[in-house]
C-alpha positions as CSV (number, residue, x, y, z in Angstrom):
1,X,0.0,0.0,0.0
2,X,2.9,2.4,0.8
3,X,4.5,1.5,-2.8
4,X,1.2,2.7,-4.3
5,X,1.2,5.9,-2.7
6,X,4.8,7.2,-3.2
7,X,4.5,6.4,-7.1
8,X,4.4,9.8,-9.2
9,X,2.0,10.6,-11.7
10,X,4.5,10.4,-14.6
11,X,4.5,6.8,-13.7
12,X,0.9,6.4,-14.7
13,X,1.2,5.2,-18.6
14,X,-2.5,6.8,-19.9
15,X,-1.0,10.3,-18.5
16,X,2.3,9.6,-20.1
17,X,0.6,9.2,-22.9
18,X,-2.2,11.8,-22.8
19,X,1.0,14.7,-22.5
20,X,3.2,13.4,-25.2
21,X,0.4,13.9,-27.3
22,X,0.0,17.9,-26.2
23,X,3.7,18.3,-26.7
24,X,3.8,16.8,-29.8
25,X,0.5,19.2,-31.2
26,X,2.7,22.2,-29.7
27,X,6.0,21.3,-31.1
28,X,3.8,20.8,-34.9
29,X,2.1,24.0,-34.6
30,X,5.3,26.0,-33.3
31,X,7.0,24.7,-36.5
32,X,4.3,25.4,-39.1
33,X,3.1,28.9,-37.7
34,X,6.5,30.1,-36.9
35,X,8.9,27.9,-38.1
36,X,8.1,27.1,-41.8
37,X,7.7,30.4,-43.7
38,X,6.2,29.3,-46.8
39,X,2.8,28.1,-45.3
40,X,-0.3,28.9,-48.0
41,X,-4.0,29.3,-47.1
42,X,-6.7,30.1,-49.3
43,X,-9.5,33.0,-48.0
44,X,-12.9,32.8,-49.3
45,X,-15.7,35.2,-50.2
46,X,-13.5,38.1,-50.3
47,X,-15.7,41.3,-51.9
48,X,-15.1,43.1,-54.8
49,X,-14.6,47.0,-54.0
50,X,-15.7,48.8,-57.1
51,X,-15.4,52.2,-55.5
52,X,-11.6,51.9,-54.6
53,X,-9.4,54.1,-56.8
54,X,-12.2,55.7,-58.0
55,X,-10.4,59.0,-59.2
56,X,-9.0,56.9,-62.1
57,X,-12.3,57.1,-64.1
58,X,-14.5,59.5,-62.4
59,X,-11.4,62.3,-63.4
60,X,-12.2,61.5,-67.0
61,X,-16.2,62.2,-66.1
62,X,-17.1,58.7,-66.1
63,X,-19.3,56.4,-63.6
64,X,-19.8,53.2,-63.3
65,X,-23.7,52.7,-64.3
66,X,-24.2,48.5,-63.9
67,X,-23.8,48.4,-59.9
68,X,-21.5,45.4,-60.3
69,X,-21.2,42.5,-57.6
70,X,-18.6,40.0,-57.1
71,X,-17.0,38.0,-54.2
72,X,-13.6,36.0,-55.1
73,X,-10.9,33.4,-53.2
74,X,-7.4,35.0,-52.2
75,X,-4.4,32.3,-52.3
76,X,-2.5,33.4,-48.7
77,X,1.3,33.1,-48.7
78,X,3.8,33.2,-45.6
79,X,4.9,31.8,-42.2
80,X,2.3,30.3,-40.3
81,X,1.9,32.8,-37.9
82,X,1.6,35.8,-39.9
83,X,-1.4,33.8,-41.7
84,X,-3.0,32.4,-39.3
85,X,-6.3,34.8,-37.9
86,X,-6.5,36.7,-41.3
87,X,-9.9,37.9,-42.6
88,X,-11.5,39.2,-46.0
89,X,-11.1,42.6,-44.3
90,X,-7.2,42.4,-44.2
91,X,-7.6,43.1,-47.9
92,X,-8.7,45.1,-50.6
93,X,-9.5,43.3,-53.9
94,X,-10.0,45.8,-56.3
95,X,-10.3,46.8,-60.6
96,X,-7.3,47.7,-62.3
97,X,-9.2,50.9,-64.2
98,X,-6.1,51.8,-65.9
99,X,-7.5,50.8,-69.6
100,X,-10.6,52.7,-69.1
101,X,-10.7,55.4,-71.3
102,X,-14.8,56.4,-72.1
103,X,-18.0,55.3,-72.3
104,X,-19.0,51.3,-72.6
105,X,-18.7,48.3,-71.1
106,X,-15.0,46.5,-70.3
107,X,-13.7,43.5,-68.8
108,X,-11.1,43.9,-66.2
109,X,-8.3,42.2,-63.8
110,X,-8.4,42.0,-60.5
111,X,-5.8,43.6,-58.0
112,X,-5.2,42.8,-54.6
113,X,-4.1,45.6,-51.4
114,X,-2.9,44.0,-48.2
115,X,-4.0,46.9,-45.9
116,X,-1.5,46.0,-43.5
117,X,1.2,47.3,-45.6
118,X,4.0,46.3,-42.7
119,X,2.5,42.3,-43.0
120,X,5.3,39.7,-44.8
121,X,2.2,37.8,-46.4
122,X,1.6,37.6,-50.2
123,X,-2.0,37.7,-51.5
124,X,-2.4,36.8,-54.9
125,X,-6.1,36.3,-57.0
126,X,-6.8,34.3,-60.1
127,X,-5.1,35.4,-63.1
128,X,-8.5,34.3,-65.0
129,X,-10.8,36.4,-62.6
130,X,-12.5,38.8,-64.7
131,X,-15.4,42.1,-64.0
132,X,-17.4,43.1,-66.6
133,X,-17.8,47.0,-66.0
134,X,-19.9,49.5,-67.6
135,X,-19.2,52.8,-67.7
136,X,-20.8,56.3,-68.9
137,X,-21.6,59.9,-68.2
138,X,-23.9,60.1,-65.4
139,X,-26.8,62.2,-65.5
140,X,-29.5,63.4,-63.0
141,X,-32.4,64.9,-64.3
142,X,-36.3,65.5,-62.9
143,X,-39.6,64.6,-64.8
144,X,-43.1,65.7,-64.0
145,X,-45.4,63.0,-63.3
146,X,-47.7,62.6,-66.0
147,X,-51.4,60.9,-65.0
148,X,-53.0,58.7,-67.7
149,X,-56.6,57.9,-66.9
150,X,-58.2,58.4,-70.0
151,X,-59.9,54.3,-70.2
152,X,-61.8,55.2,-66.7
153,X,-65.7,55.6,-66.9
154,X,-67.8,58.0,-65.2
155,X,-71.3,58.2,-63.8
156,X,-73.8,59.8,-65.7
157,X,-74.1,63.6,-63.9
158,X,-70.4,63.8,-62.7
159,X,-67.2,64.2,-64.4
160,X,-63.6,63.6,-64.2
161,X,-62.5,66.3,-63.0
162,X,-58.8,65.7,-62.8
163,X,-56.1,63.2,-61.6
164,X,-53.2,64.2,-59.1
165,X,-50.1,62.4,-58.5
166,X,-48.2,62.4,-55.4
167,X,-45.2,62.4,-55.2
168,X,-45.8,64.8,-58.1
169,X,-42.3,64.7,-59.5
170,X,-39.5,62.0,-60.3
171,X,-35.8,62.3,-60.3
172,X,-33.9,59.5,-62.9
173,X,-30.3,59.3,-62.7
174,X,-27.9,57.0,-65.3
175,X,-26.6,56.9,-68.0
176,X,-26.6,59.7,-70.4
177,X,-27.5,57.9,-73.3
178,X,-30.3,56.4,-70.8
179,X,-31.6,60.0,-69.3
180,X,-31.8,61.4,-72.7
181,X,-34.3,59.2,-74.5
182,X,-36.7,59.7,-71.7
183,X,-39.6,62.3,-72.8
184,X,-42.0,61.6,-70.0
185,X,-42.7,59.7,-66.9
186,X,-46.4,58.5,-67.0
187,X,-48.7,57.1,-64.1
188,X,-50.8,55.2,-66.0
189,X,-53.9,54.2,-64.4
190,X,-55.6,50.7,-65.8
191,X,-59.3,50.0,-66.0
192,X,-60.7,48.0,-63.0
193,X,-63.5,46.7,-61.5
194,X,-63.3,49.0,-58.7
195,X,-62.7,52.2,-61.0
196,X,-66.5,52.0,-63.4
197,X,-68.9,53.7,-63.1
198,X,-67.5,56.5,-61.0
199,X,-69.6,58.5,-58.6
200,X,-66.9,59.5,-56.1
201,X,-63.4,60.2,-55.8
202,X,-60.8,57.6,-55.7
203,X,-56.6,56.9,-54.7
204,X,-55.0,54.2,-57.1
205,X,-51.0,53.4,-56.2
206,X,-49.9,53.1,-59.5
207,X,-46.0,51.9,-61.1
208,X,-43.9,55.1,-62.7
209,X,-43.3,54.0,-67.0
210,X,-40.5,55.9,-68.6
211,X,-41.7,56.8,-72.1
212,X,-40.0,58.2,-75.4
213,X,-41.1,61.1,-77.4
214,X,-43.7,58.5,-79.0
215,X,-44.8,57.4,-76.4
216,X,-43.3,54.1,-76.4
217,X,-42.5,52.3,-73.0
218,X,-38.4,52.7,-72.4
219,X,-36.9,49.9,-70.9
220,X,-33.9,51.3,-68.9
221,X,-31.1,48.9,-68.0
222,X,-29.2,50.8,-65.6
223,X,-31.0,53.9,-65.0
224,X,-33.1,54.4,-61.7
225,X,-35.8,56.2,-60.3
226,X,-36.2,57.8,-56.5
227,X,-39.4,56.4,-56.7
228,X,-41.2,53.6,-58.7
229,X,-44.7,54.1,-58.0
230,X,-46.8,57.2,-56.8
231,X,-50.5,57.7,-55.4
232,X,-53.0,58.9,-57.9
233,X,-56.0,60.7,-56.8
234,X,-58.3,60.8,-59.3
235,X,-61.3,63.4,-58.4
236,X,-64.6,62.8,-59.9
237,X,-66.9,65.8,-59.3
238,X,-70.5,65.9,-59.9
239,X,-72.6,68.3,-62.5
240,X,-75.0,70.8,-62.5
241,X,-76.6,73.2,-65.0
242,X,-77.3,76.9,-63.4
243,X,-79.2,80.1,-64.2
244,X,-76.3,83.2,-65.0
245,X,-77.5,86.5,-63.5
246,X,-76.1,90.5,-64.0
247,X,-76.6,92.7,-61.3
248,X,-76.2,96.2,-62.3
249,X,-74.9,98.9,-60.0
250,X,-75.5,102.7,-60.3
251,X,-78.8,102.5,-61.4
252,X,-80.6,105.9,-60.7
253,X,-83.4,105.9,-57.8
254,X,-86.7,104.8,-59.9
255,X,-85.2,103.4,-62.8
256,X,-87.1,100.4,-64.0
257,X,-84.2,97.7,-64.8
258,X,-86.6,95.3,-66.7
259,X,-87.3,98.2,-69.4
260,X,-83.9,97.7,-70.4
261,X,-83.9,94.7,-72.5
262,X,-81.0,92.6,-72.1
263,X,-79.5,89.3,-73.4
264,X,-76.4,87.2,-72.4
265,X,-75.0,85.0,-74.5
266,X,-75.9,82.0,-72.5
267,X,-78.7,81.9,-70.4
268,X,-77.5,79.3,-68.1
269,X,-74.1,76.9,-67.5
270,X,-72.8,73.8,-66.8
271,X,-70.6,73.2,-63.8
272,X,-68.8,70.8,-61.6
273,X,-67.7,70.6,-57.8
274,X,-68.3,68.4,-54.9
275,X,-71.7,67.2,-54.4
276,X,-71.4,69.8,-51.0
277,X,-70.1,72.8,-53.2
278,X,-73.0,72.5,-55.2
279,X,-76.2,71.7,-53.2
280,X,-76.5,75.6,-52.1
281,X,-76.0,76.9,-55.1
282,X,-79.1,78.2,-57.4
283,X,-77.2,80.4,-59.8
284,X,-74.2,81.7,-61.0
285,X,-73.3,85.9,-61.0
286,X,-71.2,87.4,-63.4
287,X,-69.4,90.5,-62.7
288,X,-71.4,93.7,-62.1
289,X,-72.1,95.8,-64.9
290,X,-71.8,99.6,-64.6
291,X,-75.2,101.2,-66.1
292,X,-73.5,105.0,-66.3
293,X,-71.1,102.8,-69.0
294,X,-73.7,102.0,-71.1
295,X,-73.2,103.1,-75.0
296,X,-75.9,102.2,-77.9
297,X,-75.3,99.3,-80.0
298,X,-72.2,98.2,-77.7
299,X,-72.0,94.6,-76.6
300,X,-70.0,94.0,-73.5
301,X,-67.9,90.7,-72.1
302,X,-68.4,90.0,-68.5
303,X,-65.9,87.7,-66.2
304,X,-68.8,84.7,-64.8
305,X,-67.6,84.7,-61.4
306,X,-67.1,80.8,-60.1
307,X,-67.4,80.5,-56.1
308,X,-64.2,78.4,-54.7
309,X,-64.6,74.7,-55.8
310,X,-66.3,75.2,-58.9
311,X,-65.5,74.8,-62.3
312,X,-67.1,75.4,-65.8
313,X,-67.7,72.1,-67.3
314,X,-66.6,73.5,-70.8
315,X,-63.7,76.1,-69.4
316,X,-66.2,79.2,-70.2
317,X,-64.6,81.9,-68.5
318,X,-66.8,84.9,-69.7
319,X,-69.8,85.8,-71.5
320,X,-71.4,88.6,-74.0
321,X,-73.9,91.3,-72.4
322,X,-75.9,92.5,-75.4
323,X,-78.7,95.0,-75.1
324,X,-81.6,95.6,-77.4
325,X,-81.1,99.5,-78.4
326,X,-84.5,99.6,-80.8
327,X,-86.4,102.8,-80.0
328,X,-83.6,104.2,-77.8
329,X,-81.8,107.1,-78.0
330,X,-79.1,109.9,-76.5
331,X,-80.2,113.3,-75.7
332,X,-77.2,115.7,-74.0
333,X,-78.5,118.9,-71.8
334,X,-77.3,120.7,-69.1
335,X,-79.0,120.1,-65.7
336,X,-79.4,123.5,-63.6
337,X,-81.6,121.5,-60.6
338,X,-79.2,120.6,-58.0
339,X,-79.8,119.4,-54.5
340,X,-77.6,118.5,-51.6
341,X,-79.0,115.3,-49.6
342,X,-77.9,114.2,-45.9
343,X,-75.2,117.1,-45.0
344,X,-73.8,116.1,-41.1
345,X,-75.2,118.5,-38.5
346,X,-72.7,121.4,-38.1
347,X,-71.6,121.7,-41.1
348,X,-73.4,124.0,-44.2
349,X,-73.2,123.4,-48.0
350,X,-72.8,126.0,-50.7
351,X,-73.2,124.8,-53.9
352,X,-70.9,126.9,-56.5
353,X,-71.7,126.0,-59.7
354,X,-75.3,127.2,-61.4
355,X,-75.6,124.1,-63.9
356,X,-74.3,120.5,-64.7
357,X,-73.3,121.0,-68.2
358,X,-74.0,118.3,-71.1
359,X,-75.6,115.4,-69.1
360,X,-75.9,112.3,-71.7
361,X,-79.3,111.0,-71.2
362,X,-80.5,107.5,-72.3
363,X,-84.4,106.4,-73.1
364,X,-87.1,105.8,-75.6
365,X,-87.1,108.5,-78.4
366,X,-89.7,109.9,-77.8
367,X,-90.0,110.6,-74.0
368,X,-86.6,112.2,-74.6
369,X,-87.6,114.3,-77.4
370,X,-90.9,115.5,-74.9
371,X,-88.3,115.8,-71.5
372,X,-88.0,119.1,-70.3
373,X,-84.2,120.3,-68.7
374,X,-86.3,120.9,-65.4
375,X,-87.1,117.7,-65.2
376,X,-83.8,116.2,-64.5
377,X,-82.1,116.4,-61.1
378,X,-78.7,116.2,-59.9
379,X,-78.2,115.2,-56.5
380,X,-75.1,115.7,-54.5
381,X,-75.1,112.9,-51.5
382,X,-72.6,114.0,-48.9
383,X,-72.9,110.2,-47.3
384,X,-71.4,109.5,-50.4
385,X,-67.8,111.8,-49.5
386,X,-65.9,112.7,-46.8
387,X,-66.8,116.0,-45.6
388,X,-64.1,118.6,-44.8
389,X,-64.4,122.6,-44.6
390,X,-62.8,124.0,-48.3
391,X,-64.4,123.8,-52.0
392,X,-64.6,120.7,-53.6
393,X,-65.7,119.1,-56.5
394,X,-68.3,116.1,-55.2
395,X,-69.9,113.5,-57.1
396,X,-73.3,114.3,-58.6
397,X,-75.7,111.4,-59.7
398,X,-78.0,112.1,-62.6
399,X,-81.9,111.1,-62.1
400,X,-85.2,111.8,-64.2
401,X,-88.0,111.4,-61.0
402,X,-90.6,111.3,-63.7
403,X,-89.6,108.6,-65.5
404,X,-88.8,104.9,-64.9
405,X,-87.2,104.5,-68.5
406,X,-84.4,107.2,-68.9
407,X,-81.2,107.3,-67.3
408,X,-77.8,108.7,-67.3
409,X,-74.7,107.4,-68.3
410,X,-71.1,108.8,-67.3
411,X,-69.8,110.5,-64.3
412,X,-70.3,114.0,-63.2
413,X,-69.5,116.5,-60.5
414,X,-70.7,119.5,-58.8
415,X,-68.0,122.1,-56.8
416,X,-69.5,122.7,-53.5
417,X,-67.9,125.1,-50.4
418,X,-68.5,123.4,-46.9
419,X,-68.3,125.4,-44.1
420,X,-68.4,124.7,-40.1
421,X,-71.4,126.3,-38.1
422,X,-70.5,128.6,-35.9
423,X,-70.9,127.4,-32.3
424,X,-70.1,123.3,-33.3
């Protein structure tokens, strides 16, 4: 039992054994990682980088247009140790651009960097490993989207009233040659099930088509787009048909408007707008026509004022005012019957002049002929102006109290003193 006890451990054979083997593994890799210099390893998946050494062709005003991809095996040479632990980022693999020169597509060797530029190890790559490059002038340019929806069908009593895209723009960049033959960039929106018949508005996502000046779908091989598709929201408003009404301003006191007769060159129009837009509305105003402007035999062209949200169906933007002139005529005369209506307390109104000379009268022939001067009245409305003490010249409206068929046309004025009461 006391023999068992004072044997060592290096006695025991399976430990003997067990640590040869560990030296022996040391002593091999010592030898191979240190020891023997020319050790080789192979590294693969190493990436291409296109973008290295760059200068050499985008100097010349050249890019590369194919977004190339490649991954290749390095063949590793040198001691053991130096090699051992290495990785695909220890190295650059590379194009050697020196033969580029323009535009088109070469093939070219491969070049290899250690980035470590103080390592001992040799990298080499396949004499036979080849990238097919293509390179052009690069050019960035933006397009207007362009909606096609002219296949879509509409309900009977709306319209379409127009198609939006958003993102409303597109901006290509490639190849010159590429850029260039592009005219337009269309939205084109296809007939579906989901887009007959339509009674309300609608939002399609819809894929961007670069066309030539033809028309003709482009098929670009290396150019790209910021964005491939774009919302389209095509607005279908509904229809109505409405009475078009002139209101006519300065119309003397007791002038009878409907003796006047009057025609415009439509009577009523077709527009479109949101079903809300036009529920309240029961006609459409054009813009006001000044009756002291009037002249015989004169037609005039009035602006058809739209409210917000509403659109002529056919783009009319004005229309004719015509008047029926048979049995009228001018009469000029010089009014001596002035008045002064609403003067503000305190202050007193002198008017200076005796007569209103050559007032232009408008009516039936006859009344005219029969009118007497007396008749006529020009009334100077101090409402109508700002009253300060001095001598002005104030506006003086033209009225015939007798009759409801004459009136007056153009403007006239009166020169009046004010002065302050005493005592205000």
């Amino acid at each position: 039992m006391k023999k068992d006890k004072d044997k060592s451990l290096l006695d025991d054979r399976r430990f003997s054994v067990a640590l040869s083997i560990l030296l022996a593994v040391a002593m091999w890799m010592v030898v191979t990682m240190v020891i023997n210099p020319n050790s080789t390893f192979t590294l693969y998946n190493v990436p291409v980088d296109f973008t290295y050494n760059s200068t050499s062709y985008t100097s010349k005003g050249l890019d590369i247009v194919n977004n190339p991809e490649k991954s290749v095996s390095l063949k590793l040479e040198g001691n053991g140790y130096d090699l051992s632990g290495l990785k695909a980022e220890d190295f650059v693999v590379y194009p050697d651009y020196s033969s580029v020169n323009g535009p088109g597509e070469v093939t070219l060797p491969l070049r290899v960097l250690v980035r470590d530029s103080a390592s001992q190890v040799k990298a080499t790559v396949n004499k036979d490993e080849r990238v097919s490059v293509v390179f052009d002038s690069v050019e960035e340019k933006t397009f207007t989207v362009q909606v096609q929806a002219s296949d879509l069908t509409i309900a009977e009593g709306y319209i379409l009233q127009g198609t939006v895209a958003s993102p409303s723009s597109v901006t290509v960049n490639g190849p010159a040659s590429e850029v260039d033959s592009i005219d337009r960039i269309v939205a084109r929106v296809e007939p579906s099930s989901d887009l007959e018949n339509m009674s309300e508005s609608k939002i399609k996502t819809v894929a961007l088509e670069a066309q030539d000046a033809q028309g003709q779908p482009l098929s670009l091989q290396y150019t790209t787009m910021d964005t491939t598709v774009v919302d389209v929201t095509i607005n279908i408003y509904q229809t109505k048909e409405l009475p078009l009404a002139v209101n006519f301003i300065n119309v003397p006191e007791g002038f009878d408007l409907n003796t006047l007769n009057h025609t415009l060159s439509q009577e009523t129009m077709v527009v479109s707008g949101r079903p809300e837009t036009l529920e309240s509305l029961t006609e459409l105003a054009v813009s006001d026509f000044d009756l002291s402007t009037f002249e015989l035999d004169k037609s005039y062209s009035l602006t058809v004022n739209l409210p917000k949200g509403v659109e002529s169906k056919n783009n009319v933007k004005t229309i004719t005012l015509s008047f029926d002139t048979t049995g009228l005529a001018s009469r000029t005369l010089n009014v001596a019957n002035i008045r002064t209506i609403n003067m503000p307390d305190g202050y007193t109104v002198k008017v200076n002049d005796t007569k209103v000379s050559n007032v232009t009268l408008i009516g039936p022939e006859d009344e005219l002929e029969e009118l007497s001067p007396s008749s006529v009245v020009a009334t100077v409305d101090m409402s109508q102006s700002q009253v300060v003490e001095g001598t002005e010249n104030l506006s003086a409206s033209i009225s015939v109290p007798s009759s409801s068929t004459i009136f007056a046309v153009g403007s006239y004025s009166v020169e009046c003193s004010i002065t302050v009461n005493s005592g205000s």
